[in-house]
Structure formats: structure tokens, C-alpha cells
Phi, psi and omega in degrees: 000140170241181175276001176285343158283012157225083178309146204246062155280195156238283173321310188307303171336298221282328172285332140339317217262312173308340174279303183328305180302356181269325164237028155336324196257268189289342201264336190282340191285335178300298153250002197298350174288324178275125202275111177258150175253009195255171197238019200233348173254099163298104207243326172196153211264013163047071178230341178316337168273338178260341160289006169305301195249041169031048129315315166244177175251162196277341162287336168315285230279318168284345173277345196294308183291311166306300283232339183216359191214141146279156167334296225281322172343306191254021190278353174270347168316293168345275184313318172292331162309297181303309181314346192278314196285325146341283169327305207275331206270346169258359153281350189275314173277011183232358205317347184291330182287347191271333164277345162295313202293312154314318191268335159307275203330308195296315195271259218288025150269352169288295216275309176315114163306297205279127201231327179273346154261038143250346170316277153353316185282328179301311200241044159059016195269015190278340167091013208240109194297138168103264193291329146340286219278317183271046142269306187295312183295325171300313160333291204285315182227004172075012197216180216193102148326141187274348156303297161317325201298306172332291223273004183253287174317330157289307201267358189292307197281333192268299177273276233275339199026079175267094147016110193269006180246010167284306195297303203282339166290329182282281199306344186272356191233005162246347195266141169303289188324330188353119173220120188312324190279291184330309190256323154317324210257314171309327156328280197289353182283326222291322200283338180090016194245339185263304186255148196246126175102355141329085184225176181219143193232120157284158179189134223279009147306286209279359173270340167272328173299292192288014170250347220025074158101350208276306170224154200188077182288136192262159173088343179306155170337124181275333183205146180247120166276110177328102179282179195219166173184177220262131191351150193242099229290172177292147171274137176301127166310134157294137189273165229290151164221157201243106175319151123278141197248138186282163204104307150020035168353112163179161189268103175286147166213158188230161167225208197239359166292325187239091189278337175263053193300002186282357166248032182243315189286151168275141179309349200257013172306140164299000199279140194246018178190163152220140192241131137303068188283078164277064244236085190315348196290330199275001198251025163074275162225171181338306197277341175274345173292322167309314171285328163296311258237338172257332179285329177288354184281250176038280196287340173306335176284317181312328194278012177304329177316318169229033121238128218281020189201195171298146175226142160214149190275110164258174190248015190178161189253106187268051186330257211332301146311325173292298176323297173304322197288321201258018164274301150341307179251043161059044192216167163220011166257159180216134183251155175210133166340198169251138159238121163277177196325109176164189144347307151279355136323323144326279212308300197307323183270038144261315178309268264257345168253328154296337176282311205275015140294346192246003173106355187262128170246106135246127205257129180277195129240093169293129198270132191322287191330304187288313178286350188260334184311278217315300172333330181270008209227050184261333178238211182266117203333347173285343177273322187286325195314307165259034157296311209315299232243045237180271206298283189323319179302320208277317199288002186081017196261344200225000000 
């Protein structure tokens, strides 16, 4: 695989999702486990970057599959797809973990000692068959089979006894995908810390199995001990998103949490500008910024459809430069996507009391899916779970 396998599209996504779907259903259920280097065995649908940053949508992607599979067929295909939304709506309602997990990462590049094994882990020098070489490959291509993610993170935390929140930062700085909810909370499931006492141990059976043979790493951990840490708050109400009514006046602004607003928005929208934010501080590492940073030249084009003015690209997120663009298209309101819990969610609530000093309402807009999901995602996907087929009927999918 190179990283030239994710072009940073819409199309390309949609032409992916269309290969992928011919064995979406019993064959995906089948193999999805098996990490193949060959490229002609289609196994999972490698889609995660761009339904990362909803170049396509996560309803695209299940009607596209129901569209060629029954439900029952397709249901771990599904499930996995519901787990990305799970993850954001149970970080969503939580948010002090993605600021623990930040203030762990800041204090354990201060406090870590062995500086020569996390180096060594970092730069694939471990001598460990198998995570060397899926070291080279994240490197390399910005991606991770989600099976390889488990057995890297069990030997990052067990074996290696590494800091798991140096390991969920090292992948956030490596990944097309990168997501603050996905890879942290998965970080934290590997570890015994999301469901607690709960951890998952690679282990050199089952890495051989699902490599077929490829590596059949010797030395791994014999047992993973659950870390631990201090209660875990109630989940929060979701917070408030403010609709946009179409008619509306207003300065659309996008960010790289919603990359397609033309399937969020009405064709009859009102927006007399748009603003692009692509902002490298918020984009993690090298390879996800190259890739926001080419897909939004794309969605600028896209967005003519429903706005009706200048669209320009900033590089930071600036109330002034904002402020002026929508003093400039006559509007004082200014709409954006949802962004959920992560960095850019930071930047925008901080934008929104500086724009409304100045006289500017920015306002988000949440998407049926997610207000209608997120709320459920209060316990354990095992809880969430017959929400799934509840959530698909009301969206027109089954």
C-alpha cells in the first residue's frame, strides 16, 4: 500500500465505496480480520479517512451497501461504521477525557525516562517481528489495517510498557485518519481504561493467524494488566447545535471535521461567502494535513452549488479575517458544520466569543445522524447496539 491509495477526494472515496460493496456483506464478515499485504483481496474498505473528515457520509456509505446486501448480511459491515459514531457521540458527551488524555501526553513527555525504548518504538528499532514493519507502514502510508491498530497498541502498552497515551499520540501524528474520539478511546479500550478491567493482549497466535503466516512475533506480553485511573463522570447532555433555517444570510464556514456541507445544507441556502479553515496546528501530522489541505482545494469548487459568492481558503482560525469576510458579504451571522470534540472544536469556541465581540454569531449545525446516534452512546456498545437497526429505519436505510 502507498499513501497514493487515498487521494484525497470525494470521488475517489465513492469510487472505493462502489468496489468495496460487492463484498460488503457475508465475505466482509468473513474476512475482515485478515491483515493481507496483497492488494487484489479486498478486505475492508480503507474509507476511514475520508468519512473521517465526511468527504463521504456515514449514510452514503450504508445505503450504497443495503443498496446490494440485506441488513442481516451486512451487519458487521455496519456495526463497524456505527462504532466510528459511537466513539464520537461517547467523547462527545465526555469531553474532560480528550483533556486528560492531552495533559497525560503533555506530562508524559516531561516525566518519561527510557527515552531510548520509546525512540526505538517510534522508529520501528524494536526488534519485535511484525510491529518494526507496521511502523514502517504507518510511516509510510498513513494507514493501519484496524486489526494491526489492536496488536500495535497491546505490544506498544504490555510488552513494551510504553505510556498508551505517547502510543495514541504517535498514531495521531501518523495517520490519514487521525480522530480524536476513534483513536484515543480505542487507545483507551486496548489498555483497560474505557471499559475498565477489560484490556485485549496481542498475542503471537492470533497475529499469525490473521497475517497467515506472515509474522508470528515471539516474546510478546503472556498477560495484559488493566491500567487504571480515577472515576469516570456521567455522561453530559448533548450540547446544544443551533439549526440553520434556510433563507438565512450568512458566511458558510467549513473545516476539515465536515468536508461535504452540500449534503448537510439546503440547496436554497442563503450564503453569500464561504470560508475554508485548514489550519496545520489542528491537523495533527504531516500526512493528515497534506491530505485536508488537498481535499479542501476540491470541496472549494464544490461549494458553488449552494453558495452564492467569494470562497476562500485561511490557513488559522482568525475572527478578524472572519469578521471582515462577513462584514464583506453583508451577513453578521456566520454557519459551520458541528465539530465535535477535539481541536477543532477547541479553536471554533474560542472563534465564537471572539466573533461575537465584534458583533458576529457563530453558529454550528448538526447533522440528523449524529443528534439522532450520539445521545446513546451513554454505556457500552453492547448497550448501543440495538439503537443501530431503531437509528437506520428512521434515516430511510432498511
Amino acid at each position: 500500500m502507498k499513501q497514493s491509495d487515498f487521494l484525497p477526494s470525494r470521488d475517489f472515496a465513492l469510487e472505493r465505496l462502489k468496489e468495496f460493496s460487492i463484498g460488503a456483506g457475508r465475505f466482509y464478515a468473513a474476512h475482515r480480520n485478515i491483515v493481507s499485504r496483497s492488494n487484489k483481496t479486498i478486505t475492508v474498505s480503507k474509507l476511514s479517512p475520508y468519512v473521517r473528515r465526511r468527504l463521504i457520509t456515514e449514510h452514503e456509505i450504508i445505503s450504497c451497501i443495503l443498496a446490494q446486501h440485506d441488513l442481516a448480511s451486512t451487519e458487521k459491515f455496519i456495526e463497524e461504521v456505527l462504532w466510528r459514531t459511537y466513539w464520537k457521540g461517547w467523547l462527545e458527551m465526555r469531553p474532560t477525557i480528550w483533556a486528560r488524555f492531552l495533559a497525560d501526553r503533555d506530562h508524559q513527555r516531561e516525566i518519561f525516562k527510557d527515552l531510548r525504548s520509546l525512540s526505538d518504538a517510534e522508529h520501528g528499532n524494536t526488534g519485535i517481528e511484525g510491529f518494526d514493519d507496521w511502523v514502517s507502514e504507518l510511516k509510510a502510508t498513513g494507514y493501519l489495517h484496524n486489526h494491526v491498530r489492536m496488536w500495535f497498541a497491546s505490544i506498544w502498552i504490555f510488552t513494551l510498557r510504553l505510556p498508551w497515551s505517547l502510543g495514541a499520540d504517535f498514531f495521531l501524528r501518523n495517520l490519514i485518519d487521525a480522530d480524536p474520539a476513534s483513536n484515543t478511546l480505542s487507545w483507551r479500550w486496548v489498555a483497560g481504561l474505557q471499559t475498565p478491567g477489560k484490556t485485549y493482549l496481542a498475542t503471537k497466535e492470533n497475529i499469525a493467524r490473521y497475517t497467515q503466516g506472515l509474522f508470528a512475533p515471539e516474546g510478546l506480553a503472556k498477560e495484559a494488566v488493566p491500567l487504571r485511573e480515577s472515576q469516570i463522570e456521567p455522561p453530559r447532555a448533548l450540547p446544544v447545535a443551533t439549526p440553520y433555517e434556510a433563507g438565512q444570510s450568512a458566511l458558510l464556514l467549513v473545516t476539515d471535521e465536515d468536508m461535504h456541507p452540500e449534503s448537510l445544507f439546503p440547496k436554497q441556502s442563503n450564503f453569500r461567502a464561504a470560508r475554508i479553515i485548514i489550519d496545520p496546528i489542528v491537523s495533527f501530522g504531516e500526512k493528515a494535513r497534506h491530505f485536508t489541505h488537498a481535499a479542501a482545494m476540491k470541496t472549494k469548487d464544490q461549494l458553488k452549488t449552494i453558495v452564492d459568492g467569494p470562497i476562500d481558503l485561511m490557513d488559522r482560525y482568525d475572527a478578524e479575517i472572519l469578521a471582515s469576510a462577513a462584514h464583506a458579504a453583508g451577513v453578521k451571522l456566520i454557519v459551520t458544520p458541528y465539530a465535535p470534540v477535539g481541536p477543532v472544536a477547541s479553536q471554533l469556541s474560542c472563534l465564537s466569543l471572539e466573533l461575537k465581540r465584534r458583533g458576529i454569531a457563530l453558529t454550528q449545525h448538526r447533522r440528523d445522524w449524529d443528534s439522532f446516534f450520539w445521545p446513546h452512546a451513554t454505556k457500552g456498545f453492547f448497550s448501543f447496539r440495538p439503537i443501530i437497526s431503531l437509528g437506520l429505519g428512521q434515516m430511510d436505510l432498511t
